[in-house]
C-alpha positions in Angstrom: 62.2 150.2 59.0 61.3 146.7 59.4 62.3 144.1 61.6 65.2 142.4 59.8 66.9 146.0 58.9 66.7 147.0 62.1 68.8 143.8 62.8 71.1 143.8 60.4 71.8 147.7 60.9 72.9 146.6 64.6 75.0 143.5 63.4 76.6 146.6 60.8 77.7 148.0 63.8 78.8 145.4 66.1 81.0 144.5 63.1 82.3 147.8 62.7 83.5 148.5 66.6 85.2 145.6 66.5 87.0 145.7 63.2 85.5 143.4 61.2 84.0 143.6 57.5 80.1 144.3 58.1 78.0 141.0 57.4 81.7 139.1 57.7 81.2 135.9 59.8 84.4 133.5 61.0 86.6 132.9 58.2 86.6 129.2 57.3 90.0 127.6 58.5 90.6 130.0 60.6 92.7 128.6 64.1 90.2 129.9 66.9 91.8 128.1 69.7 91.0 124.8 69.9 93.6 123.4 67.4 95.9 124.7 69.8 94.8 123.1 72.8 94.7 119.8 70.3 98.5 119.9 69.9 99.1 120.8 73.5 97.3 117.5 74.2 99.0 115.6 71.9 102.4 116.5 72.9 101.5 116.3 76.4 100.2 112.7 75.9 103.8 111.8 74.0 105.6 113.2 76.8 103.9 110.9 79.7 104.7 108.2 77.2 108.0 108.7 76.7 108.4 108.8 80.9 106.7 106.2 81.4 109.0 104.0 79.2 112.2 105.9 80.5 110.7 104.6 83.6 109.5 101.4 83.1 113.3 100.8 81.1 115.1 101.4 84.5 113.0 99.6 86.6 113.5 96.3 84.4 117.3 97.5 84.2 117.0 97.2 88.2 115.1 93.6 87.8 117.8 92.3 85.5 120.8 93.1 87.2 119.5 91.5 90.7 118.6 88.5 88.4 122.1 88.3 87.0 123.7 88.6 90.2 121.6 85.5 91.5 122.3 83.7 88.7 125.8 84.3 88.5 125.9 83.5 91.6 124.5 80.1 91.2 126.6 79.3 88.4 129.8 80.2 90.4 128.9 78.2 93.3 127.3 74.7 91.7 130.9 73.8 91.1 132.1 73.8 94.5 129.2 72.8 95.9 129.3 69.4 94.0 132.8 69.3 95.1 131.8 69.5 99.0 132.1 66.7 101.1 130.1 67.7 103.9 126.6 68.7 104.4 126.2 72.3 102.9 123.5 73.6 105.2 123.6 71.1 108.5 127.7 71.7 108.8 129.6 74.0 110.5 133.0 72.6 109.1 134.8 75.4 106.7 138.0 73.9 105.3 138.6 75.1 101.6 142.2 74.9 101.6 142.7 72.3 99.7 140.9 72.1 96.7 140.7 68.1 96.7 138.5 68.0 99.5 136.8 70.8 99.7 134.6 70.4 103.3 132.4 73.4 104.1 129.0 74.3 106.1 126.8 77.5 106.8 125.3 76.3 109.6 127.6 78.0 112.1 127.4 81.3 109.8 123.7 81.4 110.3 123.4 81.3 113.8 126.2 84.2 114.1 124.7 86.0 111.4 121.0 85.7 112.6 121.2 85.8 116.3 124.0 89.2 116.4 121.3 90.4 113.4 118.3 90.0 116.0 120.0 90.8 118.9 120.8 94.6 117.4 117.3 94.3 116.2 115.8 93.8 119.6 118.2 96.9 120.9 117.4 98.7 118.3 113.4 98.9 117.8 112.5 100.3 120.8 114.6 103.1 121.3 114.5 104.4 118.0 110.7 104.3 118.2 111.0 106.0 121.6 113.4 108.8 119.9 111.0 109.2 117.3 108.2 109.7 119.4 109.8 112.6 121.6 111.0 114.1 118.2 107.6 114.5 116.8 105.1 115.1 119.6 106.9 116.5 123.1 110.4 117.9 121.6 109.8 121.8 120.3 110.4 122.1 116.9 114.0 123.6 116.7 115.7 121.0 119.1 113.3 118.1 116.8 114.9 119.1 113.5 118.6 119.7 115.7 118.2 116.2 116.5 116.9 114.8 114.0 119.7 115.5 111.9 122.2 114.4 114.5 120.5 110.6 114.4 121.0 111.1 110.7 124.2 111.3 110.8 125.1 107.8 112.2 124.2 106.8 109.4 126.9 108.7 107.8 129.7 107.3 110.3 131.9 104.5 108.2 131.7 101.1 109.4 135.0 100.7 109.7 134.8 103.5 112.7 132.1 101.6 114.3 134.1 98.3 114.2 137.5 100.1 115.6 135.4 102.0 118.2 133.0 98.6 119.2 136.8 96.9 119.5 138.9 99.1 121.3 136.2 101.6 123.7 133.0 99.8 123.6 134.1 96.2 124.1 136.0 96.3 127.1 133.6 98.6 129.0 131.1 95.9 128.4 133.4 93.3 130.0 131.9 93.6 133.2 128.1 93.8 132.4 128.8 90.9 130.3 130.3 89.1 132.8 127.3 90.1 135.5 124.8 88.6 132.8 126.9 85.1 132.5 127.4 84.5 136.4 123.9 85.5 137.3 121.6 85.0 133.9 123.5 81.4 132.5 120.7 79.2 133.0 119.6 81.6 130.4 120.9 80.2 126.7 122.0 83.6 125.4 123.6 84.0 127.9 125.8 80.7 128.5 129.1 80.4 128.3 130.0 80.9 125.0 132.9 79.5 122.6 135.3 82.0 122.8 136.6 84.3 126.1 134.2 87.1 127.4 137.6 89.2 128.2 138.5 91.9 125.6 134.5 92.0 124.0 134.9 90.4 121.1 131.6 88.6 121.0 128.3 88.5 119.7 126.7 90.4 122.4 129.6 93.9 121.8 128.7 93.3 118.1 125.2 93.3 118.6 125.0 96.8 120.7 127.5 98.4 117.8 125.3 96.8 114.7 122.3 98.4 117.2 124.3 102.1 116.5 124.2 101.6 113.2 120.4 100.7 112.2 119.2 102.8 114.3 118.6 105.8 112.2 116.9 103.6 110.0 114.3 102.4 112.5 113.9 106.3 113.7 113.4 108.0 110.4 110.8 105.7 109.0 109.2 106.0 112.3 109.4 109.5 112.6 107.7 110.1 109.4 104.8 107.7 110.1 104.1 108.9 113.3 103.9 112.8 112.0 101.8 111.9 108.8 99.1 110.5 111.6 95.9 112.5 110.4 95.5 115.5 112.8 91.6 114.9 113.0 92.5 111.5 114.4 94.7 113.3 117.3 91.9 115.3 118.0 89.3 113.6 118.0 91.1 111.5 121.0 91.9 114.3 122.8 88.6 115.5 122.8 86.9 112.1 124.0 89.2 113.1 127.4 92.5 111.2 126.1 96.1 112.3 127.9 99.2 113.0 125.2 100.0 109.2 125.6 96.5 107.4 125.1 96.4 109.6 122.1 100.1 108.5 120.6 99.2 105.0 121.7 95.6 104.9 120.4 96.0 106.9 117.1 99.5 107.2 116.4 101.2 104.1 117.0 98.3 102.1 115.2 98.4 104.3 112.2 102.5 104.2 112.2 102.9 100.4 112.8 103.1 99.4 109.3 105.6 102.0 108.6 107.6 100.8 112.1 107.8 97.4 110.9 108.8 98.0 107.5 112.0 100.5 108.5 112.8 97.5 111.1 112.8 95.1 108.3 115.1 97.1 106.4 117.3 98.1 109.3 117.6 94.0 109.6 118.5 93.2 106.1 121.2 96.1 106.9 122.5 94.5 110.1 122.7 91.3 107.9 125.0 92.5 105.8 127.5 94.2 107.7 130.8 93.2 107.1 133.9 95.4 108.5 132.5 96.1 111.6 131.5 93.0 112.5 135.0 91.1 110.9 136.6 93.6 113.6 135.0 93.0 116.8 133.8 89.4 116.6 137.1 87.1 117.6 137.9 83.6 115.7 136.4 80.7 117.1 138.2 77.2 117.4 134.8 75.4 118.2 131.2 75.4 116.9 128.9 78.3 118.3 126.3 77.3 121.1 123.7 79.9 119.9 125.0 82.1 123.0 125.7 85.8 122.9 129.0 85.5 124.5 129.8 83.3 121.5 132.7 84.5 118.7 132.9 83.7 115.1 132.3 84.5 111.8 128.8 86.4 110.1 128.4 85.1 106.2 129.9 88.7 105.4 133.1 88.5 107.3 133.8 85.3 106.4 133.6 86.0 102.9 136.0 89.1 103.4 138.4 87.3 105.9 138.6 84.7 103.0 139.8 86.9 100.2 143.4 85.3 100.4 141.8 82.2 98.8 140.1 83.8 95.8 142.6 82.3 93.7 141.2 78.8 92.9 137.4 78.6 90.8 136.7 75.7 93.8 137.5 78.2 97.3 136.0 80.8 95.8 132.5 78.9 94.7 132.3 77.7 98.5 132.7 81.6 99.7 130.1 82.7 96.6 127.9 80.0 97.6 127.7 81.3 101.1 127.5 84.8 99.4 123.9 83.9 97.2 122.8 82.5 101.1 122.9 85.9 102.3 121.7 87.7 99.5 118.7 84.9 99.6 118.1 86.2 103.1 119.0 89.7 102.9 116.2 89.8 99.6 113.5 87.9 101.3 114.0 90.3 104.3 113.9 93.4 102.2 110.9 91.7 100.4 109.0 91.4 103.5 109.9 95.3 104.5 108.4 96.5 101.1 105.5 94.5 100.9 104.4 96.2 104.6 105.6 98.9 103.5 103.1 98.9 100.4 100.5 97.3 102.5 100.6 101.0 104.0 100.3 102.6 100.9 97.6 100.5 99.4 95.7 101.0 102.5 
């Protein structure tokens, strides 16, 4: 038997076990697999297509409409605001009454809105970052998630439950501390005499603590989950160079969480900015220009727009209310801008 019968006897048999025609070879056409995987591709490929259009669709849906609002906005509002006889942004005048001369100013609106938005701000910051500190890295892991939740829901409270409770509890226990900071801290601007009374709590400073309340699971999630995502290598590495609990928070866990603090501040400001039943509770009416005090009454850009709702009746009142309106929602977008682009800024890095 020579070589090449000796082969094709075994091929015979080979074909034979497994079923196949001896000397049969693959039949032409024949799917073996790979036009398969082909359409798998393909179909896969239209899929991620078609999301990323359905995605890309709503986020220009979410562009547009915050482009119509500020244009709206600015169509409303040119009317009046050609119709005002007073500076717009130096004045703190608001007399809209009377259609004919129309005499109104966001200057005093700014200072309540900004300082009562700071103020909470400055509450705010450091004892949610404290909370979320003991929540991720001293509190055991039951009572962390118990609390957690807890801080979690104030941000499920209603506003208008903050505002009654800042009114009617909060603002009169304050009375006296407030009063302690005036008599012995009034060389101190914030905390001059203001322009309305200190009695009863209805002033920048009871407003601030309650606006504090409410932005303060803000601040504390965003922190919380920044601190936790800190690398666990970093942690310890520190503690192995001879670094206690804190040095090791304060050299590899606040630095790593700080973009993430800053941004969830941001947000919790743009928040406190616009607040509106709460603060159009608590703060009281004031007869005279504020003095950039915290003992100070008055109105934030959102109250005022919603203690004004009597006068939406005439196109000229209600363009000097929108106009206020596209203010804040200037402000409140910039701040929000700010918060995302640190907030990327983390990401990126």
């Amino acid at each position: 038997m020579t070589v090449h019968e000796s082969v094709d006897r075994d091929a015979d048999e080979n074909a034979g076990k497994s079923g196949m025609p001896a000397g049969a070879g693959p039949v032409p056409g024949a799917d073996t697999g790979g036009g398969e995987d082909l359409r798998e591709a393909r179909s896969s490929q239209k899929t991620d297509a078609l999301f990323r259009g359905v995605t890309v669709a709503a986020g220009g849906v979410i562009v547009a409409l915050i482009a119509l609002i500020g244009i709206v906005l600015v169509i409303q509002a040119t009317p009046s605001l050609m119709q005002n006889n007073v500076n717009f942004f130096t004045s703190s005048e608001w007399n809209t009454t009377d259609p004919d001369n129309m005499r109104f100013g966001i200057l005093d609106l700014l200072k309540v809105t900004v300082l009562s938005s700071v103020f909470a701000l400055v509450l705010a910051v450091p004892v949610a970052i404290g909370i979320a500190t003991f929540l991720v890295q001293y509190a055991p892991a039951r009572l962390s998630r118990t609390l957690s939740a807890l801080i979690d829901l104030l941000a499920a409270v209603p506003s208008i439950i903050y505002g009654m409770w800042g009114l009617i509890v909060l603002g009169p226990w304050m009375v006296p501390f407030a009063t302690w900071l005036n008599q012995n801290l009034s060389w101190i601007f914030l905390f001059a005499d203001g322009n309305v009374s200190i009695g009863g709590g209805g002033t920048i400073f009871t407003a601030g603590v309650v606006l504090a309340i409410m932005i303060l699971p803000i601040i504390t999630s965003m922190s919380r989950e920044t601190i936790r995502q800190t690398p666990s290598l970093h942690q310890e590495a520190a503690l192995a160079l001879g670094a206690t609990k804190w040095e090791k928070i304060r050299m590899t866990c606040f630095p790593y969480a700080k973009s993430g603090m800053i941004a969830g501040s941001m947000l919790a400001l743009g928040r406190a900015l616009g607040e509106t039943v709460a603060v159009l509770i608590i703060l009281r009416a004031a007869s005279s220009p504020g003095t950039l005090s915290l003992f100070d009454g008055g109105f934030t850009f959102a109250s005022k727009i919603a203690s004004g709702s009597a006068e939406f009746n005439h196109p000229l009142p209600t363009g000097a209310y929108i106009a206020a309106g596209l203010v804040l929602f200037i402000l409140t977008f910039l701040v929000n801008l700010i918060a995302r682009s640190v907030s990327g800024g983390k990401v990126n890095g």
